[in-house]
C-alpha positions as CSV (number, residue, x, y, z in Angstrom):
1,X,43.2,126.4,128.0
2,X,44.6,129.7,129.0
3,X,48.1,129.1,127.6
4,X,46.0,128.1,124.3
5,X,44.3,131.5,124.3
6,X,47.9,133.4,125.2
7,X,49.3,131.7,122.0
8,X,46.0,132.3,120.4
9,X,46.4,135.9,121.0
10,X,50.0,136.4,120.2
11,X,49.0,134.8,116.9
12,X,46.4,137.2,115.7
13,X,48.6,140.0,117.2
14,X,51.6,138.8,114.7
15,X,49.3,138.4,111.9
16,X,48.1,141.9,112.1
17,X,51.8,142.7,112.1
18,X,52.4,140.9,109.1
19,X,49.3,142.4,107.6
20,X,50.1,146.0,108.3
21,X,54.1,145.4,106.6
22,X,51.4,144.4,103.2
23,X,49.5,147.1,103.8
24,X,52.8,149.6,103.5
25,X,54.3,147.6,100.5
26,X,56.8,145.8,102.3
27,X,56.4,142.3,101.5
28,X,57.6,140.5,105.1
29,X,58.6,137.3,102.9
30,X,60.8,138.8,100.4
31,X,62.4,136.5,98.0
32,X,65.9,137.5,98.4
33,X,67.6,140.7,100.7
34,X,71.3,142.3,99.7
35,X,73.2,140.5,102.4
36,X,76.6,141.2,101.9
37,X,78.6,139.8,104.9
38,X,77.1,136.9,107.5
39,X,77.1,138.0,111.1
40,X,80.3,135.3,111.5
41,X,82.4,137.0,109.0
42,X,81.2,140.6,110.5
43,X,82.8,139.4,113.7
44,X,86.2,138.2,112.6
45,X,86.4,140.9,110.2
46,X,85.8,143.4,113.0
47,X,87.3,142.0,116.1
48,X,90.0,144.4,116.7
49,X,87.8,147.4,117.0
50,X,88.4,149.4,119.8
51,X,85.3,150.9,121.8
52,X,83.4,153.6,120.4
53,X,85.2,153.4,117.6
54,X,83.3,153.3,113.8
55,X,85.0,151.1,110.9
56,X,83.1,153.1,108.3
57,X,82.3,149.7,106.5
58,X,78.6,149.1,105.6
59,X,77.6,145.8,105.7
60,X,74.2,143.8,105.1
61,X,73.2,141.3,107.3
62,X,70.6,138.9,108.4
63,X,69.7,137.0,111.3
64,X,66.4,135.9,113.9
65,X,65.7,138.2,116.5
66,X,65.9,136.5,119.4
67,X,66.2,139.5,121.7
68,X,64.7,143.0,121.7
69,X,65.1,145.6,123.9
70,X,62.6,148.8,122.5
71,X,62.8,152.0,124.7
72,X,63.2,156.1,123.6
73,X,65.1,157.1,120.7
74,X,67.5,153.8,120.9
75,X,66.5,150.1,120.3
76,X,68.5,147.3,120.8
77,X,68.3,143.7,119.2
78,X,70.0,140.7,118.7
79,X,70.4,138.4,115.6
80,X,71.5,135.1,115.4
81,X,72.2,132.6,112.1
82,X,72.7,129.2,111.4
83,X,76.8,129.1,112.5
84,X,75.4,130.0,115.9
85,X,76.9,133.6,115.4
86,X,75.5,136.7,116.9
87,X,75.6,140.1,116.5
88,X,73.6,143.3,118.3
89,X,71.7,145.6,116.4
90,X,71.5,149.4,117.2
91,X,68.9,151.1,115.7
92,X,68.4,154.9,116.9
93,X,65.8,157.4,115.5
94,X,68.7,159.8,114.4
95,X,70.2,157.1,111.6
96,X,66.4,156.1,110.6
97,X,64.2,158.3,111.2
98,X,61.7,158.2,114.0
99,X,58.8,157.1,111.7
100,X,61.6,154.0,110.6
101,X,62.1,153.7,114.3
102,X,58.5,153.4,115.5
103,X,57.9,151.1,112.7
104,X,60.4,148.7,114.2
105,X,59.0,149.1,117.4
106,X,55.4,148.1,116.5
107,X,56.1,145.4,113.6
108,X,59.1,143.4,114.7
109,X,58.6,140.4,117.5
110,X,61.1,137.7,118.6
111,X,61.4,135.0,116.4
112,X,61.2,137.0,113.2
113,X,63.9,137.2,110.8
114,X,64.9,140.8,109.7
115,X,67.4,142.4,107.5
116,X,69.3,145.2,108.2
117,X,71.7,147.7,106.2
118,X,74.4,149.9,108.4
119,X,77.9,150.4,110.0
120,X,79.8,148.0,111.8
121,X,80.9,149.8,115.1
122,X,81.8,148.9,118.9
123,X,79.5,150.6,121.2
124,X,80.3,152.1,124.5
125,X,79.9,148.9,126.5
126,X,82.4,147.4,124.0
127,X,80.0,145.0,122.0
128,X,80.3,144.6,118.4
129,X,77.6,146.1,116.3
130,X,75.5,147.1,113.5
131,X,74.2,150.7,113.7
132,X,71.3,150.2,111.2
133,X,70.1,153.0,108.5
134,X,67.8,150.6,107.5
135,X,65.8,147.2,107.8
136,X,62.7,145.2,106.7
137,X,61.4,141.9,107.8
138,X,62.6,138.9,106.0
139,X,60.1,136.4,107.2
140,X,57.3,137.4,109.7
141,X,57.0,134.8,112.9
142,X,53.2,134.6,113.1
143,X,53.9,132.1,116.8
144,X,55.9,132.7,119.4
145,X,58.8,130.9,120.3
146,X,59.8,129.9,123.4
147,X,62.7,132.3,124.6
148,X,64.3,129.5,127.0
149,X,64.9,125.7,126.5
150,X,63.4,125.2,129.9
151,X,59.8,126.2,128.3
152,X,59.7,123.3,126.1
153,X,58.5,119.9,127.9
154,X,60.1,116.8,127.0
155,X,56.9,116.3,124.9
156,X,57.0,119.3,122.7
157,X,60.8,119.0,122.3
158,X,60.0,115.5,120.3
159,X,56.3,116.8,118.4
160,X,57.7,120.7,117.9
161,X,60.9,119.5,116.9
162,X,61.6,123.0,114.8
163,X,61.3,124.7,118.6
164,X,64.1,122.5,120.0
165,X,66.5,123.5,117.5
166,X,65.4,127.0,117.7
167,X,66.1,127.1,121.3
168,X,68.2,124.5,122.5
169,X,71.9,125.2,121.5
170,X,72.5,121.0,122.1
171,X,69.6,120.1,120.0
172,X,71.7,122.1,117.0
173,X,74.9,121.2,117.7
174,X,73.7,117.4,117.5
175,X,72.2,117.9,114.0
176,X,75.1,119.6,112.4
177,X,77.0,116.8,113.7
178,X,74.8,114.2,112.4
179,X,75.1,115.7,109.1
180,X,79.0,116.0,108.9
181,X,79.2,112.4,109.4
182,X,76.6,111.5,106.6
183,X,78.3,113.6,104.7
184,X,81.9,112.2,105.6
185,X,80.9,108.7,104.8
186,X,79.0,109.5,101.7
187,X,82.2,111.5,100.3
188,X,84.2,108.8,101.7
189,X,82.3,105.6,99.8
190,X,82.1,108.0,96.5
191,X,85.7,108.4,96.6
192,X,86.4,104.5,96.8
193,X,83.9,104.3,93.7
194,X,80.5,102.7,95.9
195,X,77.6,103.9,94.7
196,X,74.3,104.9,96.9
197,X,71.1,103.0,96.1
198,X,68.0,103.3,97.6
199,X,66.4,100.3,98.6
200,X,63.0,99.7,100.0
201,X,63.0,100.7,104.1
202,X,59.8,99.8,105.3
203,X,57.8,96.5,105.0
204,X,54.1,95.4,105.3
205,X,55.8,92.4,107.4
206,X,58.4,92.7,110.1
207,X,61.6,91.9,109.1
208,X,63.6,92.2,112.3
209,X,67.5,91.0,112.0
210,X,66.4,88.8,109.0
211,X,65.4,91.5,106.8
């Protein structure tokens, strides 16, 4: 019962969130953001920066936050998309603002998917970045996620399966390749002029091998 109130919580927590990005006319479900570059392409585009060095491009991105680190006048995050691509975010109260700043601070959870607008750069630790001038939630997270695969039972990997792909990299990797190999046969029966046809799957009686 406690874990069911925790979740309860964080739920109400993340709906007043999403309730307070209304309230200041920022819709956290937008229908469509200026992404210009994905955060793969940012990366291969980017790789031979040295560090501390600025490229002076400006790129829009998007991504789930799947880590945040909030503290002073500097922020950290990280996004990941669908490729399994990552990039960190930098977002500092001198390039937003500190009202922009503390706004990102209060609203933005793990598990939320953001968008942010801002130069690609290599920071002093020598990680490739986004140094944000803006951002705005793309779609709101009103649960929490799990942020390691070792907090999902067996259980919940098979009823939640939306939280196994979210967490466990496996889980993904399995499903992308299940779908290149639909896809491969499908392209490869089209080609040699078969044609798909659906045909009735389940039964009132059992078929087995006979069916």
């Amino acid at each position: 019962m406690d874990s069911i109130s925790a979740t309860s919580g964080q739920v109400e927590v993340r709906r007043a969130k999403r309730n307070a990005l209304f309230q200041m006319g920022s819709n956290p479900y937008p229908v469509t953001v200026p992404r210009t570059h994905s955060l793969r392409q940012i990366r291969d585009q980017n790789s031979t920066l040295e560090v501390d060095e600025h490229s002076g491009e400006y790129v829009g991105a998007t991504g789930r936050v799947i880590f945040l680190r909030n503290s002073g006048k500097l922020c950290f995050a990280a996004l990941r998309e669908g490729s399994e691509a990552e990039l960190q975010i930098m977002l500092s109260a001198l390039e937003l603002g500190a009202e922009s700043l503390s706004q990102w601070k209060g609203l933005v959870d793990v598990g939320d998917h953001v968008f942010v607008e801002g130069e690609v750069i290599m920071s002093r630790r020598g990680e490739l970045s986004v140094l944000a001038r803006s951002w705005r939630v793309t779609a709101k997270a009103l649960r929490p996620i799990p942020t390691k695969a070792r907090g999902l039972s067996d259980e919940n990997r098979v009823r939640q399966r939306y939280l196994d792909l979210i967490v466990r990299p496996e889980s993904r990797q399995v499903a992308r390749t299940r779908a290149w190999v639909i896809r491969t046969l499908r392209d490869m029966f089209h080609e040699r002029d078969f044609m798909e046809l659906e045909t009735p799957m389940l039964q009132h009686l059992h078929g087995g091998a006979a069916a």
